[in-house]
N, C-alpha and C positions, 0 to 999 in steps of 0.2 A: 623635228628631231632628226638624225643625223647617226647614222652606228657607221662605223670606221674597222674593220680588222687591220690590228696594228701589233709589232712587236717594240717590247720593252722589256723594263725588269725593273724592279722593287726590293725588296728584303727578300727576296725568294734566291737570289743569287745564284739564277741559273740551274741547269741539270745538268749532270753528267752522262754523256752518252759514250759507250762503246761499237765501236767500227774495229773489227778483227781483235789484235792484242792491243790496240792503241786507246785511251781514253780520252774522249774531246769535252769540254764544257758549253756546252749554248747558253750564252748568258744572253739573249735578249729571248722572252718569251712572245708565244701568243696571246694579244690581250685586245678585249672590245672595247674601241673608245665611244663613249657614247657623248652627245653636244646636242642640249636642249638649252631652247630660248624660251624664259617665256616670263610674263607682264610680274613687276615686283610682290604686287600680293600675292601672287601664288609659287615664288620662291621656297619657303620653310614647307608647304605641301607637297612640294614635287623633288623636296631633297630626304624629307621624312618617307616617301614610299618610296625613293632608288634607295633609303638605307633599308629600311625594312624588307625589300625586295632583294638587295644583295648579300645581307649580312650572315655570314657563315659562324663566324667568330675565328675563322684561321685568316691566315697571312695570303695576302693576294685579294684580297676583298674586295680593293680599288680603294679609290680616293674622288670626294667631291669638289669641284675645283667652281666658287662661286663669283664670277667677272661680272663687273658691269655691262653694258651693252650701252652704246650712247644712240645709235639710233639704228633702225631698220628699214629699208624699201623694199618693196616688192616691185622689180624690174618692170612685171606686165605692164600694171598699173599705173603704177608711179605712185601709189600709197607709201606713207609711211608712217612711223610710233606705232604705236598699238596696233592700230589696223592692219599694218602689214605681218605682224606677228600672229 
């Protein structure tokens, strides 16, 4: 697993900030990207607790983004598939 502090923006469409009389918009937010790997059968388990873990019911919630992986090494070793995950 992998957490990344990252700015972006969604349907949230930014804030408005005031500096003196002037109004600025920050339209990319602060957002945690999180990137887990892990073996196919345990894909629908580890997408059911990040929902259940994140879910507010408001806007900003995230989104789960589900890629293949074709293959994995682990540098030390030189393992790889499974074992190296």
């Amino acid at each position: 697993m992998t957490l990344t502090e990252v700015s972006g923006r969604g349907r949230q469409r930014g804030i408005p900030l005031k500096w003196g009389s002037k109004e600025y918009r920050l339209d990319f937010l602060p957002k945690m990207k999180i990137e887990v790997v892990v073996i196919d059968e345990d894909v629908s388990s580890v997408v059911n607790a990040i929902c259940k873990g994140a879910k507010t019911g408001e806007i900003g919630d995230g989104k789960i983004f589900v890629i293949p992986i074709e293959n994995a090494i682990r540098v030390r070793t030189g393992d790889s598939g499974t074992s190296a995950v």
